[in-house]
C-alpha positions, -999 to 999 in steps of 0.1 A, spaced: -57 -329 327 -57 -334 362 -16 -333 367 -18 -301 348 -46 -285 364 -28 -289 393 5 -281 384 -6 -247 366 -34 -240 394 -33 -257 423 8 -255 435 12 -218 429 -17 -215 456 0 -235 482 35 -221 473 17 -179 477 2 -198 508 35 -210 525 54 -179 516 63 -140 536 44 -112 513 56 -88 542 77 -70 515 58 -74 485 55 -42 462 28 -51 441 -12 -60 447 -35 -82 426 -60 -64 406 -86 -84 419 -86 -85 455 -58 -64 467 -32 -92 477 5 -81 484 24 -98 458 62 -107 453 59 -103 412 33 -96 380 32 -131 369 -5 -141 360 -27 -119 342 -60 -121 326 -47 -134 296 -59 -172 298 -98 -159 302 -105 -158 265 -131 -132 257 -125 -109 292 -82 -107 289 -59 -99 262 -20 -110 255 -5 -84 276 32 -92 253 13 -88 220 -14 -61 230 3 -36 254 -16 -8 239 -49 -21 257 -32 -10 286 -29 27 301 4 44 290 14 9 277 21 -3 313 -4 -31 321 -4 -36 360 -33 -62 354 -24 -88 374 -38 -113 403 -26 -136 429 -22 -172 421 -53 -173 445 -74 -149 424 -67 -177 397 -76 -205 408 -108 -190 418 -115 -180 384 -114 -214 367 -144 -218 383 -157 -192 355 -164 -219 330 -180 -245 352 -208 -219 368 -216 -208 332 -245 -227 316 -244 -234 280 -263 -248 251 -254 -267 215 -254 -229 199 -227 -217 219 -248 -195 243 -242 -191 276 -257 -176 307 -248 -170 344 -268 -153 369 -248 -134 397 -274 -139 422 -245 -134 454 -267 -130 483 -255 -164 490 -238 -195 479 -264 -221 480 -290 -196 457 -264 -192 433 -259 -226 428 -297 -233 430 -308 -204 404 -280 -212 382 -290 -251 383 -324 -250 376 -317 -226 343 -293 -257 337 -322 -282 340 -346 -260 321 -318 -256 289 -317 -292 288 -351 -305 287 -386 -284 288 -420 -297 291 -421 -305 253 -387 -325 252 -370 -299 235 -337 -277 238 -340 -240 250 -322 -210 244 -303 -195 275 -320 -168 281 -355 -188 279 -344 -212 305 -331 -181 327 -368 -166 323 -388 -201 327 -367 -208 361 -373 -171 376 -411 -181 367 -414 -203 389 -395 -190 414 -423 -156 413 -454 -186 416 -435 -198 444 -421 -167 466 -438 -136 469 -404 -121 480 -387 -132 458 -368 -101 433 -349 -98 401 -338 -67 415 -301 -59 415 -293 -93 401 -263 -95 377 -268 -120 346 -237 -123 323 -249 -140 288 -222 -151 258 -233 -148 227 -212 -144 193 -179 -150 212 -190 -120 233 -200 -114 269 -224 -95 282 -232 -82 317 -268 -65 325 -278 -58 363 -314 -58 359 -330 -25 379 -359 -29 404 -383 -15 378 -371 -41 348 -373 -69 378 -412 -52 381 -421 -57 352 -418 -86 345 -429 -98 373 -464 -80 361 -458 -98 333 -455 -132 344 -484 -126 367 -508 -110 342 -528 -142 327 -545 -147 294 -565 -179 288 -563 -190 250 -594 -200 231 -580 -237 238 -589 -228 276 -551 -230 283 -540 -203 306 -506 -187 302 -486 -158 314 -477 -130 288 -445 -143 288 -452 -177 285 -471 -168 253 -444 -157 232 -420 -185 243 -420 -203 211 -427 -175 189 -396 -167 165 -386 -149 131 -367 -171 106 -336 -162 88 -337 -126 100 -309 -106 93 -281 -129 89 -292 -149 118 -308 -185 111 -338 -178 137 -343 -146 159 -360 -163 187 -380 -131 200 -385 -145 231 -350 -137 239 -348 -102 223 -375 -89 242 -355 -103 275 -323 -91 260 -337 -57 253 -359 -53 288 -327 -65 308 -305 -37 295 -333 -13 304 -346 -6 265 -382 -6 251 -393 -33 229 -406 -6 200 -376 -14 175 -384 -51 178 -426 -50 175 -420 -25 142 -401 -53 125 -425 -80 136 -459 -58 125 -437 -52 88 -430 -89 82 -468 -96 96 -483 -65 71 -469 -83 41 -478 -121 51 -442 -131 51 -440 -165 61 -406 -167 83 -424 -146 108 -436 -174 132 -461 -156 155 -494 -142 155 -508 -110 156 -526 -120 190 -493 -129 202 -478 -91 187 -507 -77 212 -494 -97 242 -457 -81 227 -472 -45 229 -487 -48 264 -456 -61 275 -445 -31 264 -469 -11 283 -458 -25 317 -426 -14 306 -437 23 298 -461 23 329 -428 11 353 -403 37 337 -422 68 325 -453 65 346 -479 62 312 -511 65 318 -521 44 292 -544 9 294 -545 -20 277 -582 -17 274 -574 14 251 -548 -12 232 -579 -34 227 -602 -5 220 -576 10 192 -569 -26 176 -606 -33 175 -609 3 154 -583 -10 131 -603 -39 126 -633 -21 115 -612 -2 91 -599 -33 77 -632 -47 74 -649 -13 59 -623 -20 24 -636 -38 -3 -603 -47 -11 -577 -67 13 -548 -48 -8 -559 -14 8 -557 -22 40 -524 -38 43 -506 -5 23 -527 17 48 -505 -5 75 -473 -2 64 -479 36 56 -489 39 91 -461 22 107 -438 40 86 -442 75 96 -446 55 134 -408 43 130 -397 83 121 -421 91 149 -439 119 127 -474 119 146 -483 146 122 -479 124 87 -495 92 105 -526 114 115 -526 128 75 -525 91 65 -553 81 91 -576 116 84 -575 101 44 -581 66 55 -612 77 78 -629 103 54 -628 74 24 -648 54 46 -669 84 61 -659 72 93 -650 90 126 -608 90 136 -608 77 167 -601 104 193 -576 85 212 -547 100 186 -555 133 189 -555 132 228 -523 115 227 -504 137 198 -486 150 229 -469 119 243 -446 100 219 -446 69 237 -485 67 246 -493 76 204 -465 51 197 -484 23 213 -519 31 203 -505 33 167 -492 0 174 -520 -19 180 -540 -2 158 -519 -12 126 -522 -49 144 -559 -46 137 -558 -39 99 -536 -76 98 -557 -102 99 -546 -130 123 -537 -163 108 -542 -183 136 -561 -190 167 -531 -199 189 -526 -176 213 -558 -159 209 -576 -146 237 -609 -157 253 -607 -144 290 -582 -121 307 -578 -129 343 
């Protein structure tokens, strides 16, 4: 391996190296070096080049000119070693290029974190990314996400995501906003739903929804999609769903800090605890337990075709069987999709019961 590594790599360095490129006609595509011929293209980085003699129709006008230096090369051998990768074949780098040494140093400790946690166990890569960036926020208060590139592979597939200053806010907010458990532990919002997941969801073995709320916050998209499917496996008990409906609150506020950052809501979470304690008393004002868990998928139903107008019919019915007052948080939000959104959210969390004490809340500090 060595012998060829060099051979292939190495020796076509020091040959460009020794070599006149005073009349070269051609420039690598990478970095602009004069070059005597198109010999080396992207071809041996599986998953970024193609086979430029099979494929020449990924090319414009069938004329590839996608081609680097035998330096260029080298340097991207290097690609596999800075990626870090676990026993699922995921990967994840993080581009943070202010300088050598904290590349190396934020892209080592996600290494250390993917290999062991606190509890002995293997994490996912994007956990590991977030867990080392945690402490990184405990220990820096300059310290930014901002502008940082993080390339994941997934599915055979890369992805790049350069995380805005807003994303890189909130979840900073996020890892600073603390909620002590009823077991007196203290945890971050985001340290909360670390070992939350979904089984067999969707073809997939395990949805860890740790990482799809990271996945989907990185790539600057709300989290709505993800807590609709959660709250319909949680309305009808289903079993592979492996967090609780405290946790789905701690989901939803997350989601808040998103909607505060990016569209400047006005909305609290006090009013999320307000609207979920409502949906309590609902729950609790039905002699039956049946009643209240087709009231929440109702309600979340007309939520996913955002038609404020059939969720308020569905609530007005609910509210006058009872002989009970609608809460007038709806009506003053029937304006703003993504505040109405929210509040219905955790007010369908109230009328599901939570199965479990872990990661219920006590204090909020």
């Amino acid at each position: 391996l060595y012998e060829d590594y060099k051979k292939t790599f190495v020796e076509p360095v020091i040959e460009y190296l020794k070599n006149d490129h005073k009349w070269d006609v051609y420039q690598c595509f990478t970095c602009g070096r004069p070059m005597k011929e198109q010999k080396y293209s992207y071809s041996f980085l599986n998953g970024l080049g193609y086979d430029v003699n099979r494929k020449n129709s990924n090319a414009w006008i069938f004329n590839n000119d996608q081609f680097m230096c035998p330096i260029c090369r080298f340097m991207y051998t290097a690609v596999s070693a800075g990626f870090n990768y676990n026993m699922s074949s995921q990967g994840i780098f993080v581009n943070q290029n202010q300088n050598l040494l904290a590349l190396a140093k934020a892209n080592n400790a996600i290494l250390r974190k993917m290999r062991l946690d606190a509890t002995n166990e293997r994490v996912t890569p994007w956990r590991a990314f977030a867990l080392s960036f945690q402490q990184e926020f405990t220990s820096s208060s300059r310290f930014t996400l901002a502008n940082i590139q993080v390339v994941s592979y997934q599915n055979g597939q890369y992805r790049f995501a350069l995380i805005p200053k807003k994303i890189a806010n909130v979840l900073r907010q996020a890892n600073e906003r603390k909620v002590q458990l009823q077991n007196g532990e203290v945890k971050s919002l985001l340290a909360i739903l670390s070992n939350t997941y979904i089984q067999s969801f969707r073809g997939q073995d395990s949805l860890q929804i740790y990482d799809a709320m990271l996945q989907r916050l990185l790539v600057s998209a709300n989290l709505n999609t993800l807590i609709n499917n959660i709250l319909q496996m949680k309305i009808v008990d289903n079993a592979n769903a492996n967090i609780t409906v405290n946790q789905v609150m701690n989901l939803i506020e997350i989601n808040l800090l998103y909607f505060k950052e990016m569209n400047n809501l006005s909305l609290t979470k006090e009013e999320l605890s307000h609207m979920r304690g409502s949906g309590k008393i609902l729950r609790e004002g039905y002699d039956n337990a049946n009643k209240a868990q087709t009231l929440a998928y109702r309600l979340l139903q007309a939520l996913k075709i955002q038609n404020n107008d059939q969720f308020m019919n569905i609530l007005l019915d609910a509210y006058l069987y009872q002989k009970k007052l609608v809460p007038k948080n709806f009506i003053q939000a029937m304006n703003s999709q993504e505040e109405f959104n929210q509040l219905g959210y955790a007010f369908i969390a109230g009328l599901i019961p939570n199965n479990s004490t872990e990661g219920g809340k006590v204090n909020e500090k």
